[in-house]
CHARMM-style PDB file with segment names, atoms N, HN, CA, C and O in Angstrom:
ATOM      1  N   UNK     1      94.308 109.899 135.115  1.00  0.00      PROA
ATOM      2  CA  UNK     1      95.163 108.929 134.482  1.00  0.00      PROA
ATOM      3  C   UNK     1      96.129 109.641 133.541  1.00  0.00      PROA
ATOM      4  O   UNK     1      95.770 110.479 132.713  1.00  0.00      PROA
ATOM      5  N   UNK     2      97.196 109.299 133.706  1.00  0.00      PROA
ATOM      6  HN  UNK     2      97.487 108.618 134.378  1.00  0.00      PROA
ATOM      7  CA  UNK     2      98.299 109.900 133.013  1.00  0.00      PROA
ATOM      8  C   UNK     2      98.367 109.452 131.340  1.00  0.00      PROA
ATOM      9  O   UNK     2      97.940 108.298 131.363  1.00  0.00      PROA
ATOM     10  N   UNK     3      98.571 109.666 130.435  1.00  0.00      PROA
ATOM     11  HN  UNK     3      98.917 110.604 130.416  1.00  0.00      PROA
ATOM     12  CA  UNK     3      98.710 109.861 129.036  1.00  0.00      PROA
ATOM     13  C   UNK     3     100.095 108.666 128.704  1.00  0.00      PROA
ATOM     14  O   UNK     3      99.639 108.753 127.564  1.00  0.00      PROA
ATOM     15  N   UNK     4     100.737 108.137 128.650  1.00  0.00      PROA
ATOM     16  HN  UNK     4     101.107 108.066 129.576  1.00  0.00      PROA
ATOM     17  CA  UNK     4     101.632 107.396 127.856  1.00  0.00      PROA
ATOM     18  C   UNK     4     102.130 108.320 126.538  1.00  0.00      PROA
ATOM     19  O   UNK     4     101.318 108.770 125.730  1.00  0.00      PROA
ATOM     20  N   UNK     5     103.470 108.519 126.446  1.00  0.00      PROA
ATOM     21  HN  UNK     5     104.130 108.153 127.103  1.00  0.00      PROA
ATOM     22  CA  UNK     5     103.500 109.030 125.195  1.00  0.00      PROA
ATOM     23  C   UNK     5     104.591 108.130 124.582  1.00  0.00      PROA
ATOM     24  O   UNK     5     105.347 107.466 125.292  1.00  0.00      PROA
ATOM     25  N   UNK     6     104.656 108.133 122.887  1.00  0.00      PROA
ATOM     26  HN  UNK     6     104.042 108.672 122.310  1.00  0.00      PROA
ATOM     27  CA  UNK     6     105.343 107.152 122.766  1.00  0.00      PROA
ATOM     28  C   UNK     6     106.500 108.203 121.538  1.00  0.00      PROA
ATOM     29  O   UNK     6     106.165 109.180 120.868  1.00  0.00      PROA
ATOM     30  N   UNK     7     107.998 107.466 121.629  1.00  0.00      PROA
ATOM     31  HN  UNK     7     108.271 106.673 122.173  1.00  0.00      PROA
ATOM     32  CA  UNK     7     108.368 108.509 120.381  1.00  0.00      PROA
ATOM     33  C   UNK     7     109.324 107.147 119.283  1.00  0.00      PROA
ATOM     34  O   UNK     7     110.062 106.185 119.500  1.00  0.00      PROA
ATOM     35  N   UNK     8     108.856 107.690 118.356  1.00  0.00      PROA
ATOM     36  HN  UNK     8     108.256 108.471 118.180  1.00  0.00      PROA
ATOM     37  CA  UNK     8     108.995 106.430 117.169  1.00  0.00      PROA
ATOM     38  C   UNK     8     110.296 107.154 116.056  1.00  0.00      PROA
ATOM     39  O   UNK     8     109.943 108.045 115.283  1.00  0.00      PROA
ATOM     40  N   UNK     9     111.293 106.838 116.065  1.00  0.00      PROA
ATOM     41  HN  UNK     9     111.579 106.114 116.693  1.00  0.00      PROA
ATOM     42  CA  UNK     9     112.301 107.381 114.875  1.00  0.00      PROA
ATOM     43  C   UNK     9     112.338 107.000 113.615  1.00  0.00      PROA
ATOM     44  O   UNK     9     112.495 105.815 113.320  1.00  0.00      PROA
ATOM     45  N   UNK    10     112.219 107.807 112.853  1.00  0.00      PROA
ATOM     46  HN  UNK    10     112.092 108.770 113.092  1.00  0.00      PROA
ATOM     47  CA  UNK    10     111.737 107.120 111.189  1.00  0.00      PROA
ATOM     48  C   UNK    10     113.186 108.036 110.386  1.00  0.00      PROA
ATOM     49  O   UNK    10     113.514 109.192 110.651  1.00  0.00      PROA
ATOM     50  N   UNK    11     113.838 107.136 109.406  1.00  0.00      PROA
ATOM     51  HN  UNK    11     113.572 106.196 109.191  1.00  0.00      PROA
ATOM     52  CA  UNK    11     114.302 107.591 108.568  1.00  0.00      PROA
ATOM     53  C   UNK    11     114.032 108.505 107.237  1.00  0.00      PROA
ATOM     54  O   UNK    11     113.019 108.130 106.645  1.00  0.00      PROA
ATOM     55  N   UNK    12     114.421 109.153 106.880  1.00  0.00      PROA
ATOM     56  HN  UNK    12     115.243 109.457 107.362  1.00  0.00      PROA
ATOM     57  CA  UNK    12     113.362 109.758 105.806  1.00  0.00      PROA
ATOM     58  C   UNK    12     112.924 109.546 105.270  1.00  0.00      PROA
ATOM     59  O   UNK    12     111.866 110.147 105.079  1.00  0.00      PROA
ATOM     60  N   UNK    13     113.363 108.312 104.374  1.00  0.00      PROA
ATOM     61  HN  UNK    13     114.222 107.824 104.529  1.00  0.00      PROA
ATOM     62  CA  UNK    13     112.581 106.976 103.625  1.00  0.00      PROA
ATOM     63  C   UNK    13     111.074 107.338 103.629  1.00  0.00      PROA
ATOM     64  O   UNK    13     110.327 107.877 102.812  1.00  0.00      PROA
ATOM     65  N   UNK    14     110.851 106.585 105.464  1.00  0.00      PROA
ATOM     66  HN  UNK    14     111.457 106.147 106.127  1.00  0.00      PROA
ATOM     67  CA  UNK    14     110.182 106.199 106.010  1.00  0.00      PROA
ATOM     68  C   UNK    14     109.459 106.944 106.415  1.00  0.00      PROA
ATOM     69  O   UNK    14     108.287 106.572 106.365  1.00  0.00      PROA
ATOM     70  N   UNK    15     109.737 108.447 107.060  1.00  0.00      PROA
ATOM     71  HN  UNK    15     110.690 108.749 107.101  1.00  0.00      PROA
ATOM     72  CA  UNK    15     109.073 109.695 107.242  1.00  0.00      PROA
ATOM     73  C   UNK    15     108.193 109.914 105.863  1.00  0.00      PROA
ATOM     74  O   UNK    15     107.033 110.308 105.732  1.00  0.00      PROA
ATOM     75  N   UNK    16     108.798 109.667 105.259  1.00  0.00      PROA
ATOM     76  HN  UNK    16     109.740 109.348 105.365  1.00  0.00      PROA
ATOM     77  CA  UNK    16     108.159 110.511 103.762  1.00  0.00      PROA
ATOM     78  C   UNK    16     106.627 109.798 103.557  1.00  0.00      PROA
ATOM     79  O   UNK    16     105.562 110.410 103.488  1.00  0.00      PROA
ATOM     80  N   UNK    17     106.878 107.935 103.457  1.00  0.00      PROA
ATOM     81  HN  UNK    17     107.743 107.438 103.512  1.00  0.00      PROA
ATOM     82  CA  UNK    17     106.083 106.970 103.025  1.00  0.00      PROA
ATOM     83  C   UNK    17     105.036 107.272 104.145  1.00  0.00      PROA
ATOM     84  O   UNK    17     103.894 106.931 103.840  1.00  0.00      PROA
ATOM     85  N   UNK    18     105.208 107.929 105.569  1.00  0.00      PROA
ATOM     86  HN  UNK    18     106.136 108.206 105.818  1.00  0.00      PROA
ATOM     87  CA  UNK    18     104.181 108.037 106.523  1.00  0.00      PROA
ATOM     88  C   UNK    18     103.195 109.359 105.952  1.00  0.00      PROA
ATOM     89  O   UNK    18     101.965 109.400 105.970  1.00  0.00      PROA
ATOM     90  N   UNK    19     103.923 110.166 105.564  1.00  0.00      PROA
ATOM     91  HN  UNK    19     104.922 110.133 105.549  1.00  0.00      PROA
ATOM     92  CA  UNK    19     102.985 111.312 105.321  1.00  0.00      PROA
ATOM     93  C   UNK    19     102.606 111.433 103.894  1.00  0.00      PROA
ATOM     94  O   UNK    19     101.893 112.327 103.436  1.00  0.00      PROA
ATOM     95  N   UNK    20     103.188 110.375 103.171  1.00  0.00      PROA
ATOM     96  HN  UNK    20     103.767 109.649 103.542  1.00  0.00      PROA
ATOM     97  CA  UNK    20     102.072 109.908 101.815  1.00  0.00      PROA
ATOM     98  C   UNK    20     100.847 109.262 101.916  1.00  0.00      PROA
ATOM     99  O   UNK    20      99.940 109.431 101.101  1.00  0.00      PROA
ATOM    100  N   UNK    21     100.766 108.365 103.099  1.00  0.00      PROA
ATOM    101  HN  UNK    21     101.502 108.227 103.762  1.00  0.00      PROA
ATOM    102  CA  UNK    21      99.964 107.212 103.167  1.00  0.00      PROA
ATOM    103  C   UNK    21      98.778 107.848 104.338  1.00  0.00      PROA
ATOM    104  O   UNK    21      97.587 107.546 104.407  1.00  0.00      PROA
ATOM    105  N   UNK    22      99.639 108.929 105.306  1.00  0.00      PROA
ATOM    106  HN  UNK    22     100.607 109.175 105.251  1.00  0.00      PROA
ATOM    107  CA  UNK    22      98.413 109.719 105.718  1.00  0.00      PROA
ATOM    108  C   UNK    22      97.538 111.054 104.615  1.00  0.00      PROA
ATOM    109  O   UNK    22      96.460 111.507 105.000  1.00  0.00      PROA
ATOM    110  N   UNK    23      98.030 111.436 103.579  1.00  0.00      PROA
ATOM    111  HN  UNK    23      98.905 111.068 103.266  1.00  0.00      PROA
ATOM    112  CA  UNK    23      97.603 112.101 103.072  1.00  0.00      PROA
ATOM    113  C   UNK    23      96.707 111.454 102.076  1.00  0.00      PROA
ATOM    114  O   UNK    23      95.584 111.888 101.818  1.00  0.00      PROA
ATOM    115  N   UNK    24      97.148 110.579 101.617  1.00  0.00      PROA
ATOM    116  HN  UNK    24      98.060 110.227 101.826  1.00  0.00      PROA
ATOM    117  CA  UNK    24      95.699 109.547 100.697  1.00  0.00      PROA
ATOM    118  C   UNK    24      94.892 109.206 101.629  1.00  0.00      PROA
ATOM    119  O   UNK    24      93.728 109.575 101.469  1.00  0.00      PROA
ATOM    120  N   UNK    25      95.156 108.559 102.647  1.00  0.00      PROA
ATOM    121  HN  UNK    25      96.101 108.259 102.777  1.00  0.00      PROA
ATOM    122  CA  UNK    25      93.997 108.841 103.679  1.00  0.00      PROA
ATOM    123  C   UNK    25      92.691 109.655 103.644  1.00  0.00      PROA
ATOM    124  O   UNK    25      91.495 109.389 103.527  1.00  0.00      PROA
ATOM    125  N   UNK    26      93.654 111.083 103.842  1.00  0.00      PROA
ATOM    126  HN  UNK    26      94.626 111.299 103.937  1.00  0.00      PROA
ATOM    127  CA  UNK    26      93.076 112.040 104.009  1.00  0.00      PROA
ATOM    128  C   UNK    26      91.964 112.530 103.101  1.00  0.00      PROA
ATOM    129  O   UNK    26      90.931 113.142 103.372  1.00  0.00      PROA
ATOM    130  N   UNK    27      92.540 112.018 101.752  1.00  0.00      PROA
ATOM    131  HN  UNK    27      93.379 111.520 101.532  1.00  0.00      PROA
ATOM    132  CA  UNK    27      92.002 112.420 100.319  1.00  0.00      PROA
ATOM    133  C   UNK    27      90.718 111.533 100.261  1.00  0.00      PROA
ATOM    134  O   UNK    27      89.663 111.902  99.746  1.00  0.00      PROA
ATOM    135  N   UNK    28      90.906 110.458 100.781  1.00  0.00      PROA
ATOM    136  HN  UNK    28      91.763 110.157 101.199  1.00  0.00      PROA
ATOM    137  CA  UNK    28      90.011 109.060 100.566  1.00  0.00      PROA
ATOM    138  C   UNK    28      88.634 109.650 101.300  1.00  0.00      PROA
ATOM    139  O   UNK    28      87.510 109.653 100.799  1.00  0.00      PROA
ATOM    140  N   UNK    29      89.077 110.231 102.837  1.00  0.00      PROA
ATOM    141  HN  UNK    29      89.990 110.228 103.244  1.00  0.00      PROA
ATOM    142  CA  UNK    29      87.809 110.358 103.656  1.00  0.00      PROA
ATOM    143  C   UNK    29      87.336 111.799 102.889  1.00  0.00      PROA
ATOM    144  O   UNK    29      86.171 112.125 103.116  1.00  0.00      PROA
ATOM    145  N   UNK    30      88.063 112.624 102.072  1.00  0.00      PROA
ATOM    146  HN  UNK    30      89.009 112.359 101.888  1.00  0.00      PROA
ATOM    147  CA  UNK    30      87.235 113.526 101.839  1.00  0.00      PROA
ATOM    148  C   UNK    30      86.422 113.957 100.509  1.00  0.00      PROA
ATOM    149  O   UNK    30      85.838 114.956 100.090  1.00  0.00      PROA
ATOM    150  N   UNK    31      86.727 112.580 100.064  1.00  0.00      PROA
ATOM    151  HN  UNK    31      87.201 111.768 100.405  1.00  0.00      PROA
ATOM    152  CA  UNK    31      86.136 112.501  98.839  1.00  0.00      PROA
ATOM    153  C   UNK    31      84.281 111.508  99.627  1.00  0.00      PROA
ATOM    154  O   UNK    31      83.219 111.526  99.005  1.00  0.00      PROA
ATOM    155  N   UNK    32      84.436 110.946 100.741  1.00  0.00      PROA
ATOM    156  HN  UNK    32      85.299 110.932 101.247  1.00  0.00      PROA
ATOM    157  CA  UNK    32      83.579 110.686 101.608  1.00  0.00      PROA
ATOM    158  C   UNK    32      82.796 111.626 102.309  1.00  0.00      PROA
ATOM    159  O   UNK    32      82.035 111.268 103.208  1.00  0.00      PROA
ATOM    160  N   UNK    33      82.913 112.701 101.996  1.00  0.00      PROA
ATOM    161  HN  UNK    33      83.531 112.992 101.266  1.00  0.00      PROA
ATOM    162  CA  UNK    33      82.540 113.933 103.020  1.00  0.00      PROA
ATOM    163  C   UNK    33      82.476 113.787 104.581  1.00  0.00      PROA
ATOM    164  O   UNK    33      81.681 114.117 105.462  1.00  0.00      PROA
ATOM    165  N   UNK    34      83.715 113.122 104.511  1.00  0.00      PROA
ATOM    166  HN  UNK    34      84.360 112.855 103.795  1.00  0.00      PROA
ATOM    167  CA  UNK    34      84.238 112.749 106.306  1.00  0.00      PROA
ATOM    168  C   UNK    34      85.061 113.864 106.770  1.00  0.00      PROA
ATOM    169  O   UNK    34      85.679 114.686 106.094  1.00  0.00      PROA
ATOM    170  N   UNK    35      84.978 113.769 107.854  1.00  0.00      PROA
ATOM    171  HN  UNK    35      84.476 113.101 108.403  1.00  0.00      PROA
ATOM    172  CA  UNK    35      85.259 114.995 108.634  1.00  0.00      PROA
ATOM    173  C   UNK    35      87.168 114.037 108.959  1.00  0.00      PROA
ATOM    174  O   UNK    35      87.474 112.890 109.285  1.00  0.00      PROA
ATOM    175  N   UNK    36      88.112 115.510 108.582  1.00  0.00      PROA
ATOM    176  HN  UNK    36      87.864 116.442 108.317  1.00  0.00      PROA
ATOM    177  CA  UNK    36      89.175 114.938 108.263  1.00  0.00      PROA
ATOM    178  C   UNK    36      90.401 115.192 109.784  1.00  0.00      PROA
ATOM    179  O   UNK    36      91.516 114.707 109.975  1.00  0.00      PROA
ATOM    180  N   UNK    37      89.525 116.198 110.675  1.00  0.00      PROA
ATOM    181  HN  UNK    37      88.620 116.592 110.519  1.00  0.00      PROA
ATOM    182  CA  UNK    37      90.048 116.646 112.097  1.00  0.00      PROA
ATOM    183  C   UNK    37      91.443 115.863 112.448  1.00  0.00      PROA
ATOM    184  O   UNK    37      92.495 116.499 112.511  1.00  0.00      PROA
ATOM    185  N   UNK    38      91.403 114.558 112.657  1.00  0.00      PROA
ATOM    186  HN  UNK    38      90.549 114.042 112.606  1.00  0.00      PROA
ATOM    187  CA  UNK    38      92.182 113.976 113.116  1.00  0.00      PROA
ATOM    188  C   UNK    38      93.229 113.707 112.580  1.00  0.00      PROA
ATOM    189  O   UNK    38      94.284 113.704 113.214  1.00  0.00      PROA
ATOM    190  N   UNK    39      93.172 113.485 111.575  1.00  0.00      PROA
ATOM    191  HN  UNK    39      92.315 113.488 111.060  1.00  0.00      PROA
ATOM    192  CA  UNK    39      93.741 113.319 110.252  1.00  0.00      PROA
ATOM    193  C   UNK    39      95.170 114.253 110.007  1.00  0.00      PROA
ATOM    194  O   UNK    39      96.395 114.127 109.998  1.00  0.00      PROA
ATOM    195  N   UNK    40      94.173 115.208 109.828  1.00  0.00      PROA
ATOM    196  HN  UNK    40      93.178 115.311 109.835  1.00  0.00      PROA
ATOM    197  CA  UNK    40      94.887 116.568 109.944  1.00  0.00      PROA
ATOM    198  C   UNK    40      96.037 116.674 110.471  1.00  0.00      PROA
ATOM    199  O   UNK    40      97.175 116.841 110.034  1.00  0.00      PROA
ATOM    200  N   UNK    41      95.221 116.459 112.243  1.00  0.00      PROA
ATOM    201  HN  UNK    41      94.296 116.323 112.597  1.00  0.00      PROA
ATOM    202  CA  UNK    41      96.242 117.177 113.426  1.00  0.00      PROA
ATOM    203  C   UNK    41      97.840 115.719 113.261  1.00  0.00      PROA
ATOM    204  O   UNK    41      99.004 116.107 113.361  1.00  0.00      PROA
ATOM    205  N   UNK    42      97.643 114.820 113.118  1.00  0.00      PROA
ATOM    206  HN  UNK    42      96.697 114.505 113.037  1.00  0.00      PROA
ATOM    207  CA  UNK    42      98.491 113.972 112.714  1.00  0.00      PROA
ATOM    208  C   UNK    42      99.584 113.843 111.778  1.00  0.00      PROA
ATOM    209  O   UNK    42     100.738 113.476 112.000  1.00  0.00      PROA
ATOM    210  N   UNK    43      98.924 114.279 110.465  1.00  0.00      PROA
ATOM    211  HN  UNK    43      97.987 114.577 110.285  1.00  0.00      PROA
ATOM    212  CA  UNK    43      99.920 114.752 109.771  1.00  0.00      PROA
ATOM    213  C   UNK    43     100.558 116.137 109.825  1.00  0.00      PROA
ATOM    214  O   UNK    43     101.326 116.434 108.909  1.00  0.00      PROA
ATOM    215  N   UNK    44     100.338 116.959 110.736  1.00  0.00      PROA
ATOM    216  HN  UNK    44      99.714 116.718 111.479  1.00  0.00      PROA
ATOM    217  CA  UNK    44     101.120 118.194 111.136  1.00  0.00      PROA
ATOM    218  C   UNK    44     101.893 117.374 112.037  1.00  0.00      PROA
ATOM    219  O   UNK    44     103.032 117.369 111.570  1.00  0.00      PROA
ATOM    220  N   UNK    45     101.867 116.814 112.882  1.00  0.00      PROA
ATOM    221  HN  UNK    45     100.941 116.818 113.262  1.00  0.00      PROA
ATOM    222  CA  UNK    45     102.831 116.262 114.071  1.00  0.00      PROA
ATOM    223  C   UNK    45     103.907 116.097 113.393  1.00  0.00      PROA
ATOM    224  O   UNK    45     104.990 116.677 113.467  1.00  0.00      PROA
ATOM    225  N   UNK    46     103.310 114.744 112.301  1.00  0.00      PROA
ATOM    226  HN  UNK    46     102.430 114.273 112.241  1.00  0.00      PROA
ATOM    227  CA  UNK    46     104.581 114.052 111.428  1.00  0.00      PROA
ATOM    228  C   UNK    46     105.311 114.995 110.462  1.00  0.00      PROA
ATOM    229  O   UNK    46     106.347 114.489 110.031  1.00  0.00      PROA
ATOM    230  N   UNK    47     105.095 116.024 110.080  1.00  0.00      PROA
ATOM    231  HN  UNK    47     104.253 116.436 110.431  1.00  0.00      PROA
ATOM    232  CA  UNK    47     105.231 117.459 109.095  1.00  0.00      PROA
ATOM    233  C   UNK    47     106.416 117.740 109.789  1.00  0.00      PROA
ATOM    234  O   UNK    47     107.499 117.817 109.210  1.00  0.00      PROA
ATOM    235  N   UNK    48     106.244 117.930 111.254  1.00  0.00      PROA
ATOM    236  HN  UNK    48     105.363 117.867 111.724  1.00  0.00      PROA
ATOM    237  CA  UNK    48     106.856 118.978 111.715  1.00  0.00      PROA
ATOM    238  C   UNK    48     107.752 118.652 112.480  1.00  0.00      PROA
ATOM    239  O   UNK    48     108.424 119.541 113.003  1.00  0.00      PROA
ATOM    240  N   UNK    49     108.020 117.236 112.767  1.00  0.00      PROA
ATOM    241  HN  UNK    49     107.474 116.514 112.341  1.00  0.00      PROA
ATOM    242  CA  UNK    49     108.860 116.450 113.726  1.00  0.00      PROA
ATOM    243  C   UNK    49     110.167 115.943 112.865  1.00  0.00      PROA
ATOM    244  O   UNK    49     110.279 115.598 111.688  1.00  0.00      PROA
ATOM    245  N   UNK    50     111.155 116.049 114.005  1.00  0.00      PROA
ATOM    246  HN  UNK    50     111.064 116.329 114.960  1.00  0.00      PROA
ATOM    247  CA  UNK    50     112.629 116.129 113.154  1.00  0.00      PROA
ATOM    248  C   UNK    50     113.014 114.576 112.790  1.00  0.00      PROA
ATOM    249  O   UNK    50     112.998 113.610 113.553  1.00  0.00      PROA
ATOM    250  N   UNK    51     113.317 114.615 111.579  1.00  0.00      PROA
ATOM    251  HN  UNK    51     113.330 115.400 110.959  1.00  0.00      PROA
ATOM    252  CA  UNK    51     114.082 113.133 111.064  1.00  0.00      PROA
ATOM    253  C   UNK    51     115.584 112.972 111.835  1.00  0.00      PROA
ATOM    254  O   UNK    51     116.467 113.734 112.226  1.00  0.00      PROA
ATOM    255  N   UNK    52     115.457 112.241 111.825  1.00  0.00      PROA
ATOM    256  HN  UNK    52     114.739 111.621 111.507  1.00  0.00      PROA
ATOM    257  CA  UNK    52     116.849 111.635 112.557  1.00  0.00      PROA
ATOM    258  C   UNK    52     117.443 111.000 111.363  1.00  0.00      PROA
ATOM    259  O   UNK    52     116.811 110.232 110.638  1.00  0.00      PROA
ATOM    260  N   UNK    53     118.810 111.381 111.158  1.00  0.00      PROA
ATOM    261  HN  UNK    53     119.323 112.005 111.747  1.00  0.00      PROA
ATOM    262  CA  UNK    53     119.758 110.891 109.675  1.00  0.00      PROA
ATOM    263  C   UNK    53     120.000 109.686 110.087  1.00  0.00      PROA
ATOM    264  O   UNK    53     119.874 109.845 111.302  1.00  0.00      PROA
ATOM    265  N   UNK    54     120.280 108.502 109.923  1.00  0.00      PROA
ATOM    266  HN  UNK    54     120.382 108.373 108.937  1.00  0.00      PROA
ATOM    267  CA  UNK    54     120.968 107.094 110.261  1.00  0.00      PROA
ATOM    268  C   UNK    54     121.901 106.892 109.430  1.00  0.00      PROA
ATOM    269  OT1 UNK    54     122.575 105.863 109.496  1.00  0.00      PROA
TER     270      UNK     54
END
């Protein structure tokens, strides 16, 4: 079965508010001693993926 991929354009605004809200996340599960793997690999995607100016 093939994968679906999806691509979502965020302004920087909006880029920014994504990788705030994954990083408290992040903070939340590891103050849980949760394993943060996914987490992680997610907010590198969003880190590293180009903003589009509008």
């Amino acid at each position: 079965m093939k994968k679906r991929k999806l691509k979502i354009y965020l302004t920087p605004t909006e880029n920014r508010i994504v990788i705030q809200s994954l990083n408290n996340l992040r903070n939340a599960m590891l103050k849980e001693n949760r394993d943060t793997g996914c987490i992680d690999e997610l907010l590198l995607k969003v880190m590293c993926a180009p903003v589009k100016k509008v």
